[in-house]
MITI-701010 format. One line per 10 residues: their letters; for each residue x, y, z of N, C-alpha, C, O. Coordinates in nm, 3 decimals. Atoms other than C-alpha are relative to their C-alpha. Layout:
residues N
a = X/Y/Z/X/Y/Z/X/Y/Z/X/Y/Z | ...
END
This chain:
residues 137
xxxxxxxxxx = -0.066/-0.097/0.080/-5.857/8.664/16.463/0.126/-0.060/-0.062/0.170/-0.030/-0.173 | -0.187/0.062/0.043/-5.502/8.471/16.424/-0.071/-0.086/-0.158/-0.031/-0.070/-0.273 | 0.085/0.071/0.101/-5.764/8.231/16.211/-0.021/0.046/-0.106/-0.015/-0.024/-0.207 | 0.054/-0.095/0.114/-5.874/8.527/15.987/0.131/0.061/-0.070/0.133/0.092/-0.189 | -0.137/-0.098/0.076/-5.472/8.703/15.948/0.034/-0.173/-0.087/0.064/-0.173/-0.206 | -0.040/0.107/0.088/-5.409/8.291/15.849/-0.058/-0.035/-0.137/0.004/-0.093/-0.226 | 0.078/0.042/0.079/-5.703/8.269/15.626/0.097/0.113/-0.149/0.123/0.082/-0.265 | 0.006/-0.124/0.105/-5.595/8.589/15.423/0.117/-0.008/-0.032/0.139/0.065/-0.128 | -0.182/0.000/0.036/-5.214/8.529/15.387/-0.053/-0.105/-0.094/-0.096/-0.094/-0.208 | 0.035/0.094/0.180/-5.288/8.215/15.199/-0.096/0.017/-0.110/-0.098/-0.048/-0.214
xxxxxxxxxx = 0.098/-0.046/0.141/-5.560/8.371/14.982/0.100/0.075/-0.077/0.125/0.040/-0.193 | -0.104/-0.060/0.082/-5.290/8.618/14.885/0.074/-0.012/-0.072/0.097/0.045/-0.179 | -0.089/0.074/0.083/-5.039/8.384/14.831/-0.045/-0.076/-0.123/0.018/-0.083/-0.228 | 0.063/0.109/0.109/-5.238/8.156/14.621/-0.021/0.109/-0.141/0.018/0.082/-0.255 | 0.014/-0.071/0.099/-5.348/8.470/14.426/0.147/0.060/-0.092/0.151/0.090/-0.212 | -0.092/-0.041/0.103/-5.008/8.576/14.321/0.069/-0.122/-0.072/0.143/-0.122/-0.170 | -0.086/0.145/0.081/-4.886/8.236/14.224/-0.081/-0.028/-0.125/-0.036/-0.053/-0.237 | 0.070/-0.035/0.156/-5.175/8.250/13.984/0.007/0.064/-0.070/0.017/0.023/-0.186 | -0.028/-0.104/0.096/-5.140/8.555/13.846/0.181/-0.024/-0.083/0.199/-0.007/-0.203 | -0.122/0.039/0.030/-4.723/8.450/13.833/-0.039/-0.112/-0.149/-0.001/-0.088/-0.263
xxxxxxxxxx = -0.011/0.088/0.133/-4.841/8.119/13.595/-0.059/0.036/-0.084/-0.038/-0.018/-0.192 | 0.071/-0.016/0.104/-5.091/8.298/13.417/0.153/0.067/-0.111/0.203/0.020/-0.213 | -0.097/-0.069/0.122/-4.814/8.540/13.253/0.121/-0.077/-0.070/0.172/-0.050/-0.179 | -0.065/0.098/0.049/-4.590/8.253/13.232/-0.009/-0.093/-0.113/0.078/-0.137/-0.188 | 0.096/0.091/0.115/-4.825/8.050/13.009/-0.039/0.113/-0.101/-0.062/0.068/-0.213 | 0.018/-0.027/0.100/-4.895/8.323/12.821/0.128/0.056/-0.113/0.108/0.070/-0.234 | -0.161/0.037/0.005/-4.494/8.364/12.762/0.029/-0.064/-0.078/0.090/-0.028/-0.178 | -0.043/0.091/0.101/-4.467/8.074/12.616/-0.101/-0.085/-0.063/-0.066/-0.197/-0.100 | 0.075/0.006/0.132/-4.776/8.027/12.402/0.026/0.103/-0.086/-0.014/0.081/-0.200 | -0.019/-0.082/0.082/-4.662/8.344/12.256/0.106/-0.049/-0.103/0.102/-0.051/-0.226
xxxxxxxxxx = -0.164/0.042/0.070/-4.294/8.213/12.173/-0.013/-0.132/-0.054/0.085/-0.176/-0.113 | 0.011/0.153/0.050/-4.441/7.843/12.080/0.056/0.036/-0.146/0.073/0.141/-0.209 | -0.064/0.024/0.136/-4.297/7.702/11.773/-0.120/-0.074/-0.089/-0.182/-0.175/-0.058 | 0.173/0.041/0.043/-4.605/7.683/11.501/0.087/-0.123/-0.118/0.199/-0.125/-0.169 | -0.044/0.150/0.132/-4.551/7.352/11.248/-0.080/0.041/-0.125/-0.203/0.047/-0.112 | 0.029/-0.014/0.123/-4.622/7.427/10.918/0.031/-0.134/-0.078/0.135/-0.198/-0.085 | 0.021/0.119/0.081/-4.764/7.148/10.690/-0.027/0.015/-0.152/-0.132/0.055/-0.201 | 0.053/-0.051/0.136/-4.706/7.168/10.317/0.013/-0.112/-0.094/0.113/-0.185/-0.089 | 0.032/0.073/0.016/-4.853/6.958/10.091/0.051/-0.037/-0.171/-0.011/0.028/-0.254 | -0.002/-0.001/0.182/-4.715/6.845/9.694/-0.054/-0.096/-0.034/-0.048/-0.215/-0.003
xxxxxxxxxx = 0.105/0.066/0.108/-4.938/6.751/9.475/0.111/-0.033/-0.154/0.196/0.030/-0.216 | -0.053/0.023/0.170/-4.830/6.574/9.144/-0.066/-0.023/-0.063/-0.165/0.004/0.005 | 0.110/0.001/0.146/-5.041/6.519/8.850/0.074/-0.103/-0.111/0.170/-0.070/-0.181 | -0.073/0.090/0.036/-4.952/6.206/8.702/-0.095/0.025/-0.189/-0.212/0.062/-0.189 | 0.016/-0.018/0.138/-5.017/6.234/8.291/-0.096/-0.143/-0.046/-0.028/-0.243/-0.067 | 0.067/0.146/0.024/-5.296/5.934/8.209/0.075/-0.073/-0.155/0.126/-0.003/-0.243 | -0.044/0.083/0.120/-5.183/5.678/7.932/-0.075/0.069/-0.071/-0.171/0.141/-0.041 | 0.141/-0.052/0.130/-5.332/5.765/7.600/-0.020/-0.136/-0.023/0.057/-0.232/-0.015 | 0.063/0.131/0.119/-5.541/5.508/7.425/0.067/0.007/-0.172/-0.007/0.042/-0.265 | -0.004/-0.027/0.109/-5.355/5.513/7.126/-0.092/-0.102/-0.098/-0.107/-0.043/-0.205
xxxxxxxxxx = 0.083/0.051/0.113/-5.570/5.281/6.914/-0.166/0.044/-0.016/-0.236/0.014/-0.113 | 0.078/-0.082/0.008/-5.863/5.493/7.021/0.013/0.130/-0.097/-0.063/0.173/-0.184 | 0.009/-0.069/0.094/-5.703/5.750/6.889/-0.004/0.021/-0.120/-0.082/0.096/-0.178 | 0.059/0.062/0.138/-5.660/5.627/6.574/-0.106/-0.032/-0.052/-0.127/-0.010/-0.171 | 0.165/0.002/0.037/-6.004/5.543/6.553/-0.071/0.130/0.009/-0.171/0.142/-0.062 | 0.071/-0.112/0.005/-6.109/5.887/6.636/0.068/0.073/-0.114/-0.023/0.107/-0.190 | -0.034/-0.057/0.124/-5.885/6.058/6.348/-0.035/-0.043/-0.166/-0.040/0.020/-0.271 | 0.037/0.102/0.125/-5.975/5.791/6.089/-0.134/0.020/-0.025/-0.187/-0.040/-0.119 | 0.199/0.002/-0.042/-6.371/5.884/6.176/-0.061/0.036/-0.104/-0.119/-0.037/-0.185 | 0.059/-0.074/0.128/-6.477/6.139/5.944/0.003/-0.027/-0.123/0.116/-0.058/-0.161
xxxxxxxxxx = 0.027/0.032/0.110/-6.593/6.079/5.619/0.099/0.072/-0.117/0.160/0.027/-0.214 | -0.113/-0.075/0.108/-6.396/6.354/5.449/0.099/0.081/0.065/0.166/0.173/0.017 | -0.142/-0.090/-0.101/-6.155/6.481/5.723/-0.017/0.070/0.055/-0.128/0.096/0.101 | 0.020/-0.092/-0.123/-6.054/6.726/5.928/0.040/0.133/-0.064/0.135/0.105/-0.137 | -0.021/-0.140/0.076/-6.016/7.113/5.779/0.021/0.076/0.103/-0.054/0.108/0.195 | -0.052/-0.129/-0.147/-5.840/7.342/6.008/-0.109/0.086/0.010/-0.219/0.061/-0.039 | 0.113/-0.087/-0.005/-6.037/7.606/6.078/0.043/0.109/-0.100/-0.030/0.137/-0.195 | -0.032/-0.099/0.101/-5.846/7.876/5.896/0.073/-0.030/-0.111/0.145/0.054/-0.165 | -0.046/0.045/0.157/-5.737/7.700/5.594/-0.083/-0.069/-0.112/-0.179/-0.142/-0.084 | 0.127/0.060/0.090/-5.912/7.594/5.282/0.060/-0.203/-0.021/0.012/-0.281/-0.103
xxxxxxxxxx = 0.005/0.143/0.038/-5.769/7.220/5.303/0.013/-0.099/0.112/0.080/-0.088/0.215 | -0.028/0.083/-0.151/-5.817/6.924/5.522/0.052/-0.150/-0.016/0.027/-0.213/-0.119 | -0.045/0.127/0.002/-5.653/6.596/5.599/-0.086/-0.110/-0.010/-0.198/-0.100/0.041 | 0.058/0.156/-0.004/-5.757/6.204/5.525/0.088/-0.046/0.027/0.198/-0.043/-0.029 | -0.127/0.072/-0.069/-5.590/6.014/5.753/-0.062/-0.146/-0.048/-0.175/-0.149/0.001 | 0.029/0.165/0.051/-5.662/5.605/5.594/0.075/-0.068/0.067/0.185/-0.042/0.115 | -0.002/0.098/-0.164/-5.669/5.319/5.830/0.129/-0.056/-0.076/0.200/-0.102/0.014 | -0.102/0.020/-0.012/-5.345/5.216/5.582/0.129/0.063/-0.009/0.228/0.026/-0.072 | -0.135/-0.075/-0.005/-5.103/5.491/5.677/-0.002/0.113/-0.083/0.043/0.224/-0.053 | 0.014/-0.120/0.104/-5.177/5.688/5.377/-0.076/0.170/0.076/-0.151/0.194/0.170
xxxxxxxxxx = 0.087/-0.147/-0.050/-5.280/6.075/5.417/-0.010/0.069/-0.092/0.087/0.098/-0.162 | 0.030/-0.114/0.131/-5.443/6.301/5.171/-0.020/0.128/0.076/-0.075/0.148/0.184 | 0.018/-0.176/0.023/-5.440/6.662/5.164/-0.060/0.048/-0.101/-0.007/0.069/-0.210 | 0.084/-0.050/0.110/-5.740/6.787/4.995/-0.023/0.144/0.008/-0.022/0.210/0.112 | 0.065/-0.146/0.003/-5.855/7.134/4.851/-0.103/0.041/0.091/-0.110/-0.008/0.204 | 0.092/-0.034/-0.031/-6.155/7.322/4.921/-0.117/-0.104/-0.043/-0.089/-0.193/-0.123 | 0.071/0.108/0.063/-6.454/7.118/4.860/0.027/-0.118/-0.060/-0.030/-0.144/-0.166 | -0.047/0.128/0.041/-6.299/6.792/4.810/0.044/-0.005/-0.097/0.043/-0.112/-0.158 | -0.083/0.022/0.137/-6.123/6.862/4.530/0.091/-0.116/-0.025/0.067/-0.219/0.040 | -0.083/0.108/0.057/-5.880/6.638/4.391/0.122/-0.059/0.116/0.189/0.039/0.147
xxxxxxxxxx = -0.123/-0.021/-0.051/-5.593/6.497/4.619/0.110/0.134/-0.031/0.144/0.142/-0.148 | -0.105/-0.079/0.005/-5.328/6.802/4.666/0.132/-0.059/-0.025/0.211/-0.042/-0.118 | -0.144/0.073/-0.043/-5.044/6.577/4.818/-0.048/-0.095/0.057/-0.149/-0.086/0.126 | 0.044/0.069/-0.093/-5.032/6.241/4.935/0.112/-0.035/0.073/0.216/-0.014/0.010 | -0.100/-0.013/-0.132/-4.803/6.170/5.260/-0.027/-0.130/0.064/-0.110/-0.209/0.020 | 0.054/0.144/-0.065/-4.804/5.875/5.505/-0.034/0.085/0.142/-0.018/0.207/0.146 | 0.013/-0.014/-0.150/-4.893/5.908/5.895/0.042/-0.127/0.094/0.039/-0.245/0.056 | -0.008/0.094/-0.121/-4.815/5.718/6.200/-0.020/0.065/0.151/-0.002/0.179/0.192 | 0.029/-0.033/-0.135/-4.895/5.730/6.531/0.069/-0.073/0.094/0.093/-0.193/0.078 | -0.102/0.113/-0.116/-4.682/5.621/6.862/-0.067/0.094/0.113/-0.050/0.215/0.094
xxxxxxxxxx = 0.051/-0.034/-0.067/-4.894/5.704/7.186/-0.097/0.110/-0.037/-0.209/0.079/-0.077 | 0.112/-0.109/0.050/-5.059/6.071/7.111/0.140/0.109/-0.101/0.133/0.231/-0.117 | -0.142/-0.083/0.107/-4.686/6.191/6.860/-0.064/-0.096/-0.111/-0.077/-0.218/-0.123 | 0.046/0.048/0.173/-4.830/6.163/6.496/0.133/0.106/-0.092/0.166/0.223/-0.111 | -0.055/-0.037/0.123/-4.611/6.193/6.255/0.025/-0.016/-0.123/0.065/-0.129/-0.152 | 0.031/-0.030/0.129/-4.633/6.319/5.877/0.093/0.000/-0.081/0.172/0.094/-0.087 | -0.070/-0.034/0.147/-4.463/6.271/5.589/0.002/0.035/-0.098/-0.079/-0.017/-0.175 | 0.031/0.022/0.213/-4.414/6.371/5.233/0.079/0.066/-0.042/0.149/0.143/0.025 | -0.148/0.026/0.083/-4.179/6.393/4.975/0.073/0.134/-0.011/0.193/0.153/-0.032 | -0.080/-0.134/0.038/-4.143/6.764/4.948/-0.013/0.078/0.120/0.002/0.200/0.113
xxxxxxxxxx = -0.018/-0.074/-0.124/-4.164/6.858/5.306/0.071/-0.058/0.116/0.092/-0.179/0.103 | -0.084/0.062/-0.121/-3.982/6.771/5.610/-0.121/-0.043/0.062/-0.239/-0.012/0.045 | 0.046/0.100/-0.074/-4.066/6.517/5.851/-0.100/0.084/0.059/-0.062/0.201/0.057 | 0.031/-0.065/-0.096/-4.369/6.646/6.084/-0.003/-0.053/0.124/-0.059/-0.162/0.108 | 0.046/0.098/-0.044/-4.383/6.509/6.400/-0.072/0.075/0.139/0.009/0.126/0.216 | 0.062/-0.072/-0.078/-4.647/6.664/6.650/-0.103/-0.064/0.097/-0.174/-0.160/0.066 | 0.097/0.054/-0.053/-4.850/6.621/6.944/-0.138/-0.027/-0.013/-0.176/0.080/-0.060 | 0.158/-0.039/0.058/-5.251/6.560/6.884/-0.075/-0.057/0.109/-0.016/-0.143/0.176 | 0.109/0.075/-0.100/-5.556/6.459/7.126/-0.103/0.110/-0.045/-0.090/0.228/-0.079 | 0.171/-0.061/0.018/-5.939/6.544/7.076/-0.023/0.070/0.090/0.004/0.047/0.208
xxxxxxxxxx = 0.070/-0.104/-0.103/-6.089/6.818/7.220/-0.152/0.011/-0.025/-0.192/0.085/-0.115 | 0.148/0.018/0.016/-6.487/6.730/7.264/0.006/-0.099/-0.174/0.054/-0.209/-0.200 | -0.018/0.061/0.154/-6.516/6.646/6.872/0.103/0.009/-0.072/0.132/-0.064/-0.167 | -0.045/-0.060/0.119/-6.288/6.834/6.738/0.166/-0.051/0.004/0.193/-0.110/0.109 | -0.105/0.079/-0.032/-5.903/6.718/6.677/0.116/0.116/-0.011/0.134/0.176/-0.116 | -0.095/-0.084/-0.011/-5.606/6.947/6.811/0.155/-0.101/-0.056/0.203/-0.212/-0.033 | -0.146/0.057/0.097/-5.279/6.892/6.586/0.098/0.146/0.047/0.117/0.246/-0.022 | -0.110/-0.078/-0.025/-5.021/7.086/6.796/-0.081/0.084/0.058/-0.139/0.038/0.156 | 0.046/-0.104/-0.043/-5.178/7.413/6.860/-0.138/0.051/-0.095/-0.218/0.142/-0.074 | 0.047/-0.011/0.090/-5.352/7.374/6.557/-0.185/-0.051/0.010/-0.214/-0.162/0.053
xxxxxxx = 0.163/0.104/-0.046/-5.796/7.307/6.573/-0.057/-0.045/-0.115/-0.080/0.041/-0.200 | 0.000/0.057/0.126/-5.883/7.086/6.306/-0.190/-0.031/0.037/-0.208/-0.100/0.137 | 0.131/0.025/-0.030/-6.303/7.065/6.315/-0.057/-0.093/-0.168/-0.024/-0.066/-0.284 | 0.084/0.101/0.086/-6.530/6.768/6.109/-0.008/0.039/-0.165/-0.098/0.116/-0.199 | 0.027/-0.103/0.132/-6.502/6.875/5.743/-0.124/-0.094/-0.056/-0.111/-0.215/-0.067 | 0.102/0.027/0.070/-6.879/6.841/5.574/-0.009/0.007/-0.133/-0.102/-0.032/-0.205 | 0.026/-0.059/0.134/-6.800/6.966/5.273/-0.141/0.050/-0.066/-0.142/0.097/-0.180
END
């Protein structure tokens, strides 16, 4: 019997010391300190090809015609730029161009300087905000 009151005291004990670390541990997994990982991304801007691009504005046979205007540009491989009517009419104005990375800029005598961003979109050639598509005449 002394065997059996010994057996059962230390079962007891053992049981509350467990139950004691359980609430302990859950104590301080509650109050842990969580790490937050945050991540910046940058987006680095690719070079332009500028002598690609030049080759892609120079392409078309008779230019580029905005979409909502009746006249479109000839950009010529020497600097020159025409501004033609509707149907290829006659030169309007002629102007120069240049290009420095993907900043083209326009000149001519009775307008101020232009100087604007441009890059192709699929075929077609964006001048600022502006969509300039293949003119067929």
């Amino acid at each position: 019997m002394k065997k059996l009151l010994y057996f059962l005291a230390i079962g007891a004990t053992l049981s509350f010391t467990a139950c004691g670390d359980t609430e302990a541990t859950d104590k301080t997994d509650t109050n842990a300190v969580k790490e937050v990982v945050t991540e910046v991304v940058t987006e680095e801007t690719p070079a332009v090809d500028s002598e690609a691009l030049k080759t892609f504005i120079m392409a078309p046979q008779y230019g580029w015609k905005k979409a909502d205007a009746d006249y479109f540009y000839s950009f010529m491989t020497d600097g020159r730029l025409h501004i033609q009517g509707a149907d290829g009419e006659a030169t309007m104005w002629e102007g120069t161009w240049s290009l420095e990375g993907d900043m083209l800029t326009i000149t001519h005598p009775e307008e101020p300087v232009k100087v604007v961003k441009i890059y192709a979109e699929g075929a077609d050639l964006m001048i600022g905000a502006d969509k300039y598509v293949v003119d067929t005449i």
